[in-house]
Structure formats: structure tokens, C-alpha cells
LOKOL-681511 format. One record per residue (C-alpha): residue number from 1; z, y, x. Coordinates in steps of 0.1 Angstrom, whole numbers, padded with zeros to 4 digits. Each point is the difference from the previous one (the first is absolute). Layout:
+-----+-------+-------+-------+
!   k !    zz !    yy !    xx !
+-----+-------+-------+-------+
! NUM !     Z !     Y !     X !
...
+-----+-------+-------+-------+
# end
This chain:
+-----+-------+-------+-------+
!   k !    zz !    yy !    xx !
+-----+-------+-------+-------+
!   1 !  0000 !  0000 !  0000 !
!   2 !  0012 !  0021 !  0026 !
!   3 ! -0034 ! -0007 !  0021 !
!   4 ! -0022 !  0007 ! -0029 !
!   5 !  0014 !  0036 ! -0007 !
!   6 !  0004 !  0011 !  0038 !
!   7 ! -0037 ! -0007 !  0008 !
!   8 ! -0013 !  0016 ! -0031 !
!   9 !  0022 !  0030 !  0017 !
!  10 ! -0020 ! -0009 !  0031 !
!  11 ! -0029 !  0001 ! -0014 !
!  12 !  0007 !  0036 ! -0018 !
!  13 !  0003 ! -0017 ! -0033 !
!  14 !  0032 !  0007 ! -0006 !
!  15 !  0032 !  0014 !  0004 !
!  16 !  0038 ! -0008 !  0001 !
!  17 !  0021 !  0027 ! -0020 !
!  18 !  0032 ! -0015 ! -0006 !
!  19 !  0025 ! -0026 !  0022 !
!  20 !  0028 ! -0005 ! -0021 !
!  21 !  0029 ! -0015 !  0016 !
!  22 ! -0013 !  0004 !  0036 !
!  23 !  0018 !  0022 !  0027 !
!  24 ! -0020 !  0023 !  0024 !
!  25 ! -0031 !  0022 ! -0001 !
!  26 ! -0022 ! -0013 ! -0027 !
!  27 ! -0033 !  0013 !  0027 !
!  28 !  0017 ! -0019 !  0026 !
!  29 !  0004 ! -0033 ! -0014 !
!  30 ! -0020 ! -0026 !  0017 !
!  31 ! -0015 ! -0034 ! -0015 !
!  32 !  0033 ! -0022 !  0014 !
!  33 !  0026 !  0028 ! -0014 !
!  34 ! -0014 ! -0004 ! -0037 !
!  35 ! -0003 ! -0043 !  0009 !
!  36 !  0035 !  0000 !  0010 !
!  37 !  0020 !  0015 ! -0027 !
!  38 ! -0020 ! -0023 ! -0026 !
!  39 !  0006 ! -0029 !  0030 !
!  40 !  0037 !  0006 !  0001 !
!  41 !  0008 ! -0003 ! -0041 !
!  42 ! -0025 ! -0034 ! -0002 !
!  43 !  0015 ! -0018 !  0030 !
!  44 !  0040 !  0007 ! -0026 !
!  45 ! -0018 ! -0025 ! -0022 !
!  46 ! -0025 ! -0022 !  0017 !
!  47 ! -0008 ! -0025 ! -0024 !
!  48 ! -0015 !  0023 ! -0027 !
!  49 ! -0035 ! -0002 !  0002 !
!  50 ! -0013 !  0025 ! -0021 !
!  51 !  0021 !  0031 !  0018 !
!  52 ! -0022 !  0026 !  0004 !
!  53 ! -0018 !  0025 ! -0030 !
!  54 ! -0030 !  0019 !  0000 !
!  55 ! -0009 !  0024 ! -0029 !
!  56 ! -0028 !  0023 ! -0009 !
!  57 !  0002 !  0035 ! -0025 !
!  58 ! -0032 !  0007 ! -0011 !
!  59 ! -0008 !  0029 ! -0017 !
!  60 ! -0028 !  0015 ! -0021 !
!  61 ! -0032 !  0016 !  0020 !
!  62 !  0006 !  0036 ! -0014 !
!  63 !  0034 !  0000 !  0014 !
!  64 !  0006 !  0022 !  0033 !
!  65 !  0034 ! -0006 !  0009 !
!  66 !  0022 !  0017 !  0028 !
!  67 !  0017 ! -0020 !  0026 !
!  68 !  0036 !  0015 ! -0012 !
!  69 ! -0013 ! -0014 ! -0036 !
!  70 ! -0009 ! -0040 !  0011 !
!  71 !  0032 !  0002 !  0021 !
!  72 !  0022 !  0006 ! -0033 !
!  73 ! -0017 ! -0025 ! -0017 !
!  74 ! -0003 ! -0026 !  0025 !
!  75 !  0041 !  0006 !  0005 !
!  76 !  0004 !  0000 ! -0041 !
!  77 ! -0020 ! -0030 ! -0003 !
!  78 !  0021 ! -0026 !  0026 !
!  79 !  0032 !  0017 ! -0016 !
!  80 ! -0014 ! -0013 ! -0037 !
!  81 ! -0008 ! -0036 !  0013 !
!  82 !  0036 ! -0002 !  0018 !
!  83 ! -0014 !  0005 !  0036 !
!  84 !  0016 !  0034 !  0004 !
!  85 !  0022 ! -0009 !  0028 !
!  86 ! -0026 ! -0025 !  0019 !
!  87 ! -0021 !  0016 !  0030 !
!  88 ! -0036 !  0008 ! -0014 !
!  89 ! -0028 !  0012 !  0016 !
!  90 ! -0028 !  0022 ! -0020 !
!  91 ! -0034 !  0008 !  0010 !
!  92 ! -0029 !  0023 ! -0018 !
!  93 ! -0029 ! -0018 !  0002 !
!  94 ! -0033 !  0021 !  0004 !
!  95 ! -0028 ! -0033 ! -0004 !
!  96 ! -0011 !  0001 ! -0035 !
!  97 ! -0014 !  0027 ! -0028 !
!  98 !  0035 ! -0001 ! -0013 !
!  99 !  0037 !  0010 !  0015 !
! 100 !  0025 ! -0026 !  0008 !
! 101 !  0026 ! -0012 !  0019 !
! 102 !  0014 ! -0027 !  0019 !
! 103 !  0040 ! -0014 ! -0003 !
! 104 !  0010 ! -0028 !  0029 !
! 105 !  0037 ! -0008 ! -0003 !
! 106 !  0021 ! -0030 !  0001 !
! 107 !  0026 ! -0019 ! -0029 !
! 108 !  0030 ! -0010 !  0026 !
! 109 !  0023 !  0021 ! -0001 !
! 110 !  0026 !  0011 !  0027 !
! 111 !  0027 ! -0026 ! -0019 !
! 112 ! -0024 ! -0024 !  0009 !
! 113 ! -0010 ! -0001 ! -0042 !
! 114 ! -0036 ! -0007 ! -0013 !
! 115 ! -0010 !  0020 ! -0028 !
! 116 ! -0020 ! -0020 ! -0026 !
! 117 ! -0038 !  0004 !  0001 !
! 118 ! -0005 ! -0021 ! -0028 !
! 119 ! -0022 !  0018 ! -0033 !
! 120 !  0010 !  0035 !  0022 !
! 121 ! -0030 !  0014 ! -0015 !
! 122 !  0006 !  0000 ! -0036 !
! 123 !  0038 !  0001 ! -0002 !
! 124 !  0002 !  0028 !  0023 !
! 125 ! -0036 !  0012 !  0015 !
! 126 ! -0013 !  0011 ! -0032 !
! 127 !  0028 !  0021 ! -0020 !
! 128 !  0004 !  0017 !  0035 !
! 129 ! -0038 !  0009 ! -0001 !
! 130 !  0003 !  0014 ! -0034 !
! 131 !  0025 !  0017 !  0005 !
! 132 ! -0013 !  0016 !  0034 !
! 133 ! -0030 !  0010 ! -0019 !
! 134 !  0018 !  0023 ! -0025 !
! 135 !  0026 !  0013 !  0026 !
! 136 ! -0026 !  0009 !  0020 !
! 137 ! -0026 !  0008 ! -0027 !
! 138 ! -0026 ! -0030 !  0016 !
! 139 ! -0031 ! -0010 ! -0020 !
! 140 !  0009 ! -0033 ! -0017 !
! 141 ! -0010 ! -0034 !  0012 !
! 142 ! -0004 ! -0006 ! -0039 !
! 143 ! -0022 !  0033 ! -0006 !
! 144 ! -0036 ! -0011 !  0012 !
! 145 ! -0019 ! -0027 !  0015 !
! 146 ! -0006 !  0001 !  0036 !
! 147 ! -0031 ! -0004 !  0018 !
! 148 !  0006 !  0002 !  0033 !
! 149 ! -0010 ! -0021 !  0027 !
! 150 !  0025 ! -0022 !  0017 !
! 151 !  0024 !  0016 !  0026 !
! 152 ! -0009 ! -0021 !  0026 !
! 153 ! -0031 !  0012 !  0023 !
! 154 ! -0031 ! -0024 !  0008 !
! 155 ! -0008 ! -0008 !  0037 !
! 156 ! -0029 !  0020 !  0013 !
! 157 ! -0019 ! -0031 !  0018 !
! 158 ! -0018 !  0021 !  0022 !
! 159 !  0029 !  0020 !  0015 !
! 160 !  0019 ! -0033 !  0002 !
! 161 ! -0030 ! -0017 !  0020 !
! 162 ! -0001 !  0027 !  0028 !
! 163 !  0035 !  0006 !  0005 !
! 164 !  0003 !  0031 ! -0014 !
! 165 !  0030 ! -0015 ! -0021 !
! 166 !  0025 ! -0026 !  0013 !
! 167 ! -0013 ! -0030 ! -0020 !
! 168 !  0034 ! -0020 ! -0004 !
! 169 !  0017 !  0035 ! -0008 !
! 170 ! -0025 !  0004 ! -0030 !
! 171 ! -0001 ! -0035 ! -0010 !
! 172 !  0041 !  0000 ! -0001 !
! 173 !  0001 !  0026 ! -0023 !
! 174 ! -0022 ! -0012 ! -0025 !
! 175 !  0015 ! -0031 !  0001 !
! 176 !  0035 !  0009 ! -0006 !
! 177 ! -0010 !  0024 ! -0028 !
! 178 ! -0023 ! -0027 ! -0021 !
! 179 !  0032 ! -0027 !  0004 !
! 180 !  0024 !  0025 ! -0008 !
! 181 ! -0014 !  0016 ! -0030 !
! 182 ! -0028 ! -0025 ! -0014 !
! 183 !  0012 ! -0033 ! -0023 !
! 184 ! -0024 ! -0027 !  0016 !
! 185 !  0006 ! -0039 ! -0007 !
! 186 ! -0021 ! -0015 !  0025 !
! 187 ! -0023 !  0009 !  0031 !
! 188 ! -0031 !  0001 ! -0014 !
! 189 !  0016 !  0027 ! -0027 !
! 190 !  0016 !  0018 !  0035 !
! 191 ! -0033 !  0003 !  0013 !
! 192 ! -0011 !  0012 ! -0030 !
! 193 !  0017 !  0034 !  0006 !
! 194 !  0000 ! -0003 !  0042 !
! 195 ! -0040 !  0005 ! -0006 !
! 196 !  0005 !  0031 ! -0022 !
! 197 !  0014 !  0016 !  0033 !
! 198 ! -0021 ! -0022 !  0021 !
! 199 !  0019 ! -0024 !  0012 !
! 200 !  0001 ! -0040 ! -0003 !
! 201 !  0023 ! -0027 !  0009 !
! 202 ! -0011 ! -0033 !  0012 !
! 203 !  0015 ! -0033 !  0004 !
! 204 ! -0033 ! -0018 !  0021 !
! 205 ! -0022 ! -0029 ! -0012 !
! 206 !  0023 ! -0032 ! -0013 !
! 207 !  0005 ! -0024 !  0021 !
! 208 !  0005 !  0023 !  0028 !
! 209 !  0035 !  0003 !  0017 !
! 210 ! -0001 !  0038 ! -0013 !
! 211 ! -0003 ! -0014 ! -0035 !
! 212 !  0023 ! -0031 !  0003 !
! 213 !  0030 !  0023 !  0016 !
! 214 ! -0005 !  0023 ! -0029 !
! 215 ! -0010 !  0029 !  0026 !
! 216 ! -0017 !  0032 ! -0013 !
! 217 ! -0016 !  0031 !  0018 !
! 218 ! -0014 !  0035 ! -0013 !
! 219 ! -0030 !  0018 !  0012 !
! 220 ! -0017 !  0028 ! -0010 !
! 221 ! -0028 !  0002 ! -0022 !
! 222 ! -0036 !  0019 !  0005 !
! 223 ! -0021 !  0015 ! -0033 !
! 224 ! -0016 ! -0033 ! -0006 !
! 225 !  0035 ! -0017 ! -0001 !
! 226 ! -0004 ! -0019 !  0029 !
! 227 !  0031 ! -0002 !  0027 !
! 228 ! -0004 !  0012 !  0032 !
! 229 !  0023 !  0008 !  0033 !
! 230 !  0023 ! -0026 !  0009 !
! 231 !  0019 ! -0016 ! -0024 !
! 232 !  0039 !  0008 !  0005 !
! 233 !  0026 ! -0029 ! -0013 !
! 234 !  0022 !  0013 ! -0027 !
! 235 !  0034 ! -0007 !  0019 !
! 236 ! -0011 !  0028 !  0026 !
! 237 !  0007 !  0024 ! -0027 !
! 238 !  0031 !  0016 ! -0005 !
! 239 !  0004 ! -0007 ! -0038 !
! 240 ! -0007 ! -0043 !  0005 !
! 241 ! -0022 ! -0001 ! -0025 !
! 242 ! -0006 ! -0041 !  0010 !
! 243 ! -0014 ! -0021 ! -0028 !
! 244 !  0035 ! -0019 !  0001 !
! 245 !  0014 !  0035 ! -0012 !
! 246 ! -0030 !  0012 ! -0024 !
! 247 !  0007 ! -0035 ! -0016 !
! 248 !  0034 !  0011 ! -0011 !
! 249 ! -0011 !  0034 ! -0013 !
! 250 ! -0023 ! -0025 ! -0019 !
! 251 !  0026 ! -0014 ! -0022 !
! 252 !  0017 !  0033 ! -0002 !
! 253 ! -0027 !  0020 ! -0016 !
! 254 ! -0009 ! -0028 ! -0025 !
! 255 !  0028 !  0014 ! -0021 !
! 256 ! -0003 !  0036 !  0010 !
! 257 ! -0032 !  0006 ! -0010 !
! 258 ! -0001 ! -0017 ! -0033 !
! 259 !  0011 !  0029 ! -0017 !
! 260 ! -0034 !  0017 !  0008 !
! 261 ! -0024 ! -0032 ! -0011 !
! 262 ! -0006 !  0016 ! -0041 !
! 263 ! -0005 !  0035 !  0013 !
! 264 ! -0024 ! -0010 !  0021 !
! 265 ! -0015 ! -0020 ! -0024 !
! 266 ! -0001 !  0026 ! -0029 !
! 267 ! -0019 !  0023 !  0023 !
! 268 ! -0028 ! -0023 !  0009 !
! 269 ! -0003 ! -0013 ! -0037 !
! 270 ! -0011 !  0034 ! -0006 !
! 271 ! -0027 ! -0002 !  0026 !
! 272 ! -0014 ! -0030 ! -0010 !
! 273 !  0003 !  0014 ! -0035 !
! 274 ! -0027 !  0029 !  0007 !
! 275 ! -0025 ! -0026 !  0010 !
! 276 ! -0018 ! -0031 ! -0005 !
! 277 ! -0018 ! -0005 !  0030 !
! 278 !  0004 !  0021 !  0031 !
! 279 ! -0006 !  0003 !  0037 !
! 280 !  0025 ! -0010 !  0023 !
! 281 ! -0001 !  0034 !  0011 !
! 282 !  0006 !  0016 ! -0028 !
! 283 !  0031 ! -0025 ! -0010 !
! 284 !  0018 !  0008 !  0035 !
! 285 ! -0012 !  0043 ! -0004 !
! 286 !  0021 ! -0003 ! -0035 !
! 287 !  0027 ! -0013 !  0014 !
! 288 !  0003 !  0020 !  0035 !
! 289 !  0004 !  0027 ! -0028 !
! 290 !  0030 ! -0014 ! -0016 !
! 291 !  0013 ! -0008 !  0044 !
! 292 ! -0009 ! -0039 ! -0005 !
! 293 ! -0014 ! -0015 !  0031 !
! 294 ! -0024 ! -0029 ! -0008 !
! 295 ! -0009 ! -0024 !  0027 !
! 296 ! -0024 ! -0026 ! -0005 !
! 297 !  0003 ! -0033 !  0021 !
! 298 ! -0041 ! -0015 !  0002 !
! 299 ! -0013 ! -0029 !  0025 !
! 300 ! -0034 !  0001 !  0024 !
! 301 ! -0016 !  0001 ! -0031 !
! 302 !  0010 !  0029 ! -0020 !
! 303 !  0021 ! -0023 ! -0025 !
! 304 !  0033 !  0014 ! -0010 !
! 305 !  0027 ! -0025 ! -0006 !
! 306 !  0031 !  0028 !  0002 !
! 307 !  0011 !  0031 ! -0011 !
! 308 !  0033 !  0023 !  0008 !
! 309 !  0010 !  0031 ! -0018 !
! 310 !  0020 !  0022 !  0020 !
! 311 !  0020 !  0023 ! -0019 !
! 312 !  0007 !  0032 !  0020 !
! 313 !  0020 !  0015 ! -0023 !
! 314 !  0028 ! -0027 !  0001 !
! 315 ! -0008 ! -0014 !  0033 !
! 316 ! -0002 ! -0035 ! -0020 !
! 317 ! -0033 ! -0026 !  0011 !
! 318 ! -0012 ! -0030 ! -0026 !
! 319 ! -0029 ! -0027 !  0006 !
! 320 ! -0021 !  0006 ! -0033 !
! 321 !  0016 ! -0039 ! -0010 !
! 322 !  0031 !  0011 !  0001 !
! 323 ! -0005 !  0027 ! -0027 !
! 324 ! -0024 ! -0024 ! -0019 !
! 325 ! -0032 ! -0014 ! -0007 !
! 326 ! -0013 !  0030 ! -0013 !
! 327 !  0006 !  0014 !  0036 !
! 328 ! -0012 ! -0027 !  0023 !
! 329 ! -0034 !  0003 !  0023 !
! 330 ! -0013 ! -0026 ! -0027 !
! 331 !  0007 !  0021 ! -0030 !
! 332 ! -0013 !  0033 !  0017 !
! 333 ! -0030 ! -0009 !  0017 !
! 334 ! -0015 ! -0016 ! -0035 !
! 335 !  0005 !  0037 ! -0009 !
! 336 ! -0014 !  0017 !  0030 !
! 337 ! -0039 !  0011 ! -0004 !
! 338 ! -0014 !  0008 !  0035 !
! 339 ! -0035 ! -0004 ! -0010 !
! 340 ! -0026 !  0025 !  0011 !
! 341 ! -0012 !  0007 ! -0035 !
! 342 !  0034 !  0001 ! -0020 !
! 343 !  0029 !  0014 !  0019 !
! 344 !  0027 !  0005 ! -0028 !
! 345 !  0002 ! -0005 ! -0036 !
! 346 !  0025 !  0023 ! -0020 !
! 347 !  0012 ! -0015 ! -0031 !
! 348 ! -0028 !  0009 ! -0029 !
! 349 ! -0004 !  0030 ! -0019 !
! 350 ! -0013 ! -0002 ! -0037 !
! 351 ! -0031 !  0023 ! -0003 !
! 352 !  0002 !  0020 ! -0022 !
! 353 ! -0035 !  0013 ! -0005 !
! 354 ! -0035 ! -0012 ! -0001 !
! 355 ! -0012 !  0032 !  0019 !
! 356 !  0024 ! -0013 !  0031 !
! 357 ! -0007 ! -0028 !  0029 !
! 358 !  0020 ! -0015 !  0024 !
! 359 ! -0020 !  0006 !  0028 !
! 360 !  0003 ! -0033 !  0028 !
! 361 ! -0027 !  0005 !  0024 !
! 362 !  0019 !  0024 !  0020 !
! 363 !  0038 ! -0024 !  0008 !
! 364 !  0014 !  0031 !  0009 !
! 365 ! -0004 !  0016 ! -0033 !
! 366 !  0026 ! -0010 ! -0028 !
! 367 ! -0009 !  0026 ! -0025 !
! 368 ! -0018 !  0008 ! -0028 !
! 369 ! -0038 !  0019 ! -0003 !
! 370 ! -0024 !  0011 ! -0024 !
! 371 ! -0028 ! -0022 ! -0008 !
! 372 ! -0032 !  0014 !  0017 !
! 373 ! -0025 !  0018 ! -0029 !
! 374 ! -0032 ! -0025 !  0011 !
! 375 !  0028 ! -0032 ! -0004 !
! 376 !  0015 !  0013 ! -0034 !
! 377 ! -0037 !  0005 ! -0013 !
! 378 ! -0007 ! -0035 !  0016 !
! 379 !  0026 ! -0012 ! -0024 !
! 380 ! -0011 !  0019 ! -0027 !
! 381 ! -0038 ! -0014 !  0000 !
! 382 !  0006 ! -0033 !  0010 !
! 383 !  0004 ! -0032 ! -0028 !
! 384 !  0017 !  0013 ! -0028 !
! 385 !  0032 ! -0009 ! -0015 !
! 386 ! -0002 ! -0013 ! -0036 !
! 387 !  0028 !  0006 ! -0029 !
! 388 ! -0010 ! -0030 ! -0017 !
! 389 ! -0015 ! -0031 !  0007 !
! 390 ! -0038 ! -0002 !  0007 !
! 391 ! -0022 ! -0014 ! -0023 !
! 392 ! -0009 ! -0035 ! -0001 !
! 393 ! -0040 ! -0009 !  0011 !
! 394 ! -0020 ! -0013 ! -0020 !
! 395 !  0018 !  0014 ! -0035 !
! 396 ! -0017 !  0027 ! -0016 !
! 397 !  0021 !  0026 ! -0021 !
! 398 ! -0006 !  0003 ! -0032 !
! 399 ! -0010 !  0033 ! -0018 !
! 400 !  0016 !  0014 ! -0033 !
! 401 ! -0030 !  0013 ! -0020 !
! 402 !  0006 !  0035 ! -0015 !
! 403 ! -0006 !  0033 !  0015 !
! 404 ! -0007 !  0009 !  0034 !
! 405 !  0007 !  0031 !  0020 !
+-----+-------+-------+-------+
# end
């Protein structure tokens, strides 16, 4: 945690604004000073795993915020959720369209107590937002839909590849951000979101000792999604993120993120609702608009045989199976129209007047035209229509005597 914030400081990414609970010179602190106090309260307690805590504050985009301001709320905010008294550091993050900020502290205490992590979020995370947002007259969480992109910054390949930026540095942070903040049940879903930011972890071709030892590296990724630079193995980074580990955070986010499975849901049934047949681009445009991530997993061939939906807004990731049928690569690419001549069908629209065509040469064009003067007058001299039956051949009507006219 502590590695993650200092190089984004490093970098000129970010900065630290508050260290609670720490003695000296906040300028002068050095990396070891901020490791040590958090080293000295964990070692009380050794056997809790889970004894560290980092938190983010987001706020809204049209928010300009002094330092003095996040200071007072960072400080209200750890009072609220009981970690008033613990050492905290804060730091004002600078690498997205929006402001936020950064909290690393730990739950031993200097009795050598842990404070209980458990469901943290909603018994005490969330009345202490709301309540921070009216003290401090915020825009509610609650108030609109956000559209932003996700907080965490994609590689640039080609400043990786020559040097310009330390590639394990970069690497390490996207890594720690995606596991910390993203729900993810298997690799193939943590890749998923590693190759938003151009990353990918690999495990090496089964059978190999790589693959048998349950090994894994990360490399970067170029604009055509294939890795390059050397591969570095996932216990030279400082957060351990070994498959061994990811396989526990597995299990863990299998409950967290079912919460998020029907909203997800709801929001792509009303996709699929506009449409009967689309392009796959269209499908994944609609939902970048609503912050879904859609990734499709296709052979050699072309064929898909996977989908994932990555939901940015509650850092939760599903197979399409695992949120149904209707999902699944099966189900969606029997809806997908890639043709050349038909690129998407919206759902049809009664016509309501004989004057009016839908016009389909043109794919591009959805909407409605005048008939041309020479084709209406085509229509109007061409075999006429009959308001009773025709007469049969061969019959001849008779005539009424009487007076003509």
C-alpha cells in the first residue's frame, strides 16, 4: 500500500497531506519512517493477517477542493469508522478526470487490539459518507450516475518499451490497484481488467514446470495486445500478487460481489432491449456508455466461446454464464449482425403512412424518407388494385332492358 502511493508521489501523481499519528516533519519523512510505525503496531499482533487498510474518497469531477478542506475530511472520516486514534496516512491523488484521495493505515492498535474489518463498509463507511457530504455540502454519491473512466491509468506501451518508464514500477501499480479495488473470481476474469490497462498475467503452457508449480508472470502489453519486454514473476512485486494469493481473493470476492450481479443485469437487459440484431460494436459502444467493459474471449478462428462484463462502476467482473444464458458468448453472438449489408436492426417501427419508406440500401441510414415522385407515379400506373373480386372469364353479364343513358 505504502509502495503504491509513494511512487505515484514519485512519479508527480500524487501527494501526501496528512500523517496522523506520526512524529517529525511530515517533508522529512522517508519511505522506512512511514514502514516503521505501521511495522511496529503489526509485529504487537503477528498472527492477524489482514492488518493493514487502504481507502479511497472519491469525489465528484466539478469539485475543486483545498488541501485544508480533504484534510478535515480525511481526519472526520477515520474518526466516523472508529480509526480516530490509529496512525493514517492521506494522499491527494492528481491521475484521473476526478479528485480523490488515498488512506493507508493499519487496525492493531498500541494495546495490541485488532479492530474488526468485517462488513466495515456498510455499518460504518457509508453513514460516515453521508454524513461528510452534508457537513461538508459534497455532491451526493446518490445524486447522479457517474461516467467516468476508471481511476487507474493504462500503460503507455511505447514509453514502457524504451525505458522512458520503469516497467516493473508501472506494472506494480496497476496491479495492486486492479486486486485491490476490482471483484475478479478467476484469472481469466483478472486479465480481463489487467488488459484494460495493458497488462496480462500468465501462468505458461500446461505441462510446463511454470504451469505445474502454479507460477505466474506479468508483462506489458503493445496496441495489438501482444506482450512484450521481459516477463517479470509476480513474487518480485512488492504487493505478492502470486496465483497462490489471487486464488484466495477468488473465494473472497464470490460473496462480495454478488450484491452487484441484478444491477448489472438490469442495465444490459435494457441494451439488448433496443435491439434485435446488432454489431458487436455497437453492443460493447452502448455499454462503455453506461462504464461496462465487455471483453470477448475468440479462438484462431474468430469464434467466441466467452464473454466478461466488467462493471466499472462497482469494480465487480461476471463470465456472461454466470449472469445467464441470455448473457453467454452463445446467446449473444446468435444476436450479433456483422454482415457487410445489414449492420444493426432496431426493434421495428409501425409505418404509419403509405407516402413513407424505410429506406435499406444505405445500412447506415435508419430513418424514414419520402417516396421519390417518378416511384410514387410508378405505383400509381402500375396493376391496379380491385375493390371487388374480378369477374369470372367466360361469363357474360347480363343487361337489364330499359332506358339507357
Amino acid at each position: 500500500m505504502l509502495h503504491y502511493n509513494e511512487n505515484k508521489v514519485i512519479a508527480g501523481e500524487a501527494k501526501l497531506i496528512v500523517a496522523s499519528g506520526f512524529a517529525g516533519d511530515i517533508e522529512k519523512m522517508s519511505f522506512q519512517n512511514k514502514l516503521q510505525r505501521f511495522n511496529h503496531l503489526t509485529m504487537l499482533k503477528p498472527n492477524v493477517k489482514t492488518n493493514a487498510m487502504h481507502i479511497s474518497l472519491n469525489f465528484d469531477s466539478s469539485e475543486k477542493l483545498t488541501v485544508e478542506t480533504l484534510q478535515q475530511i480525511a481526519a472526520t472520516y477515520m474518526d466516523k469508522i472508529g480509526f480516530g486514534d490509529q496512525p493514517f496516512l492521506v494522499y491527494r491523488h492528481d491521475d484521473s478526470a476526478h479528485l480523490h484521495v488515498h488512506i493507508v493505515s493499519t487496525n492493531i492498535t498500541a494495546a495490541a487490539q485488532r479492530i474488526d474489518l468485517h462488513d466495515i463498509g456498510r455499518k460504518l463507511s457509508e453513514p460516515a459518507r453521508k454524513a461528510i457530504e452534508q457537513d461538508f455540502h459534497l455532491v451526493r454519491a446518490e445524486s447522479r450516475k457517474y461516467k467516468q473512466e476508471p481511476g487507474i491509468k493504462a500503460i503507455d506501451p511505447e514509453k514502457a518499451k524504451y525505458g522512458h518508464l520503469p516497467t516493473k514500477r508501472v506494472i506494480s501499480n496497476v496491479i495492486t490497484a486492479v486486486t485491490r479495488d476490482y471483484m475478479f473470481t478467476s484469472l481469466a476474469e483478472l486479465n480481463a481488467i489487467l488488459k484494460v490497462f495493458n497488462v496480462i498475467a500468465t501462468r505458461g503452457e500446461e505441462g510446463t514446470q511454470m504451469f505445474e508449480k502454479k507460477g505466474l508472470m506479468y508483462s506489458i502489453l503493445d496496441a495489438n495486445g501482444n506482450a512484450i519486454g521481459v516477463p517479470i514473476k509476480s513474487s518480485a512485486f512488492y504487493s505478492k500478487p502470486t496465483l497462490r494469493n489471487l486464488e484466495k481473493k477468488f473465494e473472497r470476492n464470490e460473496e462480495k460481489r454478488k450484491p452487484y450481479k441484478n444491477e448489472l443485469k438490469q442495465c444490459i437487459d435494457k441494451i439488448l432491449n433496443k435491439y434485435n440484431q446488432f454489431m458487436k460494436a455497437t453492443f460493447q459502444a452502448e455499454l462503455k456508455m453506461n462504464n461496462i467493459g465487455l471483453v470477448l474471449r475468440q479462438n484462431e478462428q474468430g469464434f467466441i466461446y466467452g464473454t466478461t462484463f466488467i462493471d466499472h462502476r462497482t469494480k465487480s467482473v461476471f463470465n456472461g454464464s454466470d449472469l445467464g444464458k441470455a448473457y453467454s458468448a452463445k446467446a449473444l453472438t446468435e444476436r450479433f449482425n456483422d454482415s457487410d449489408q445489414v449492420k444493426t436492426y432496431l426493434k421495428p417501427v409501425k409505418q404509419r403512412s403509405s407516402y413513407l419508406k424505410l429506406e435499406t440500401n444505405n445500412p447506415a441510414k435508419t430513418y424514414l424518407e419520402p417516396i421519390t415522385p417518378s416511384n410514387y407515379l410508378k405505383d400509381l400506373l402500375g396493376k391496379p388494385q380491385y375493390d371487388h373480386a374480378p369477374m369470372i372469364p367466360g361469363k357474360k353479364k347480363r343487361r337489364k332492358k330499359g332506358l339507357r343513358i
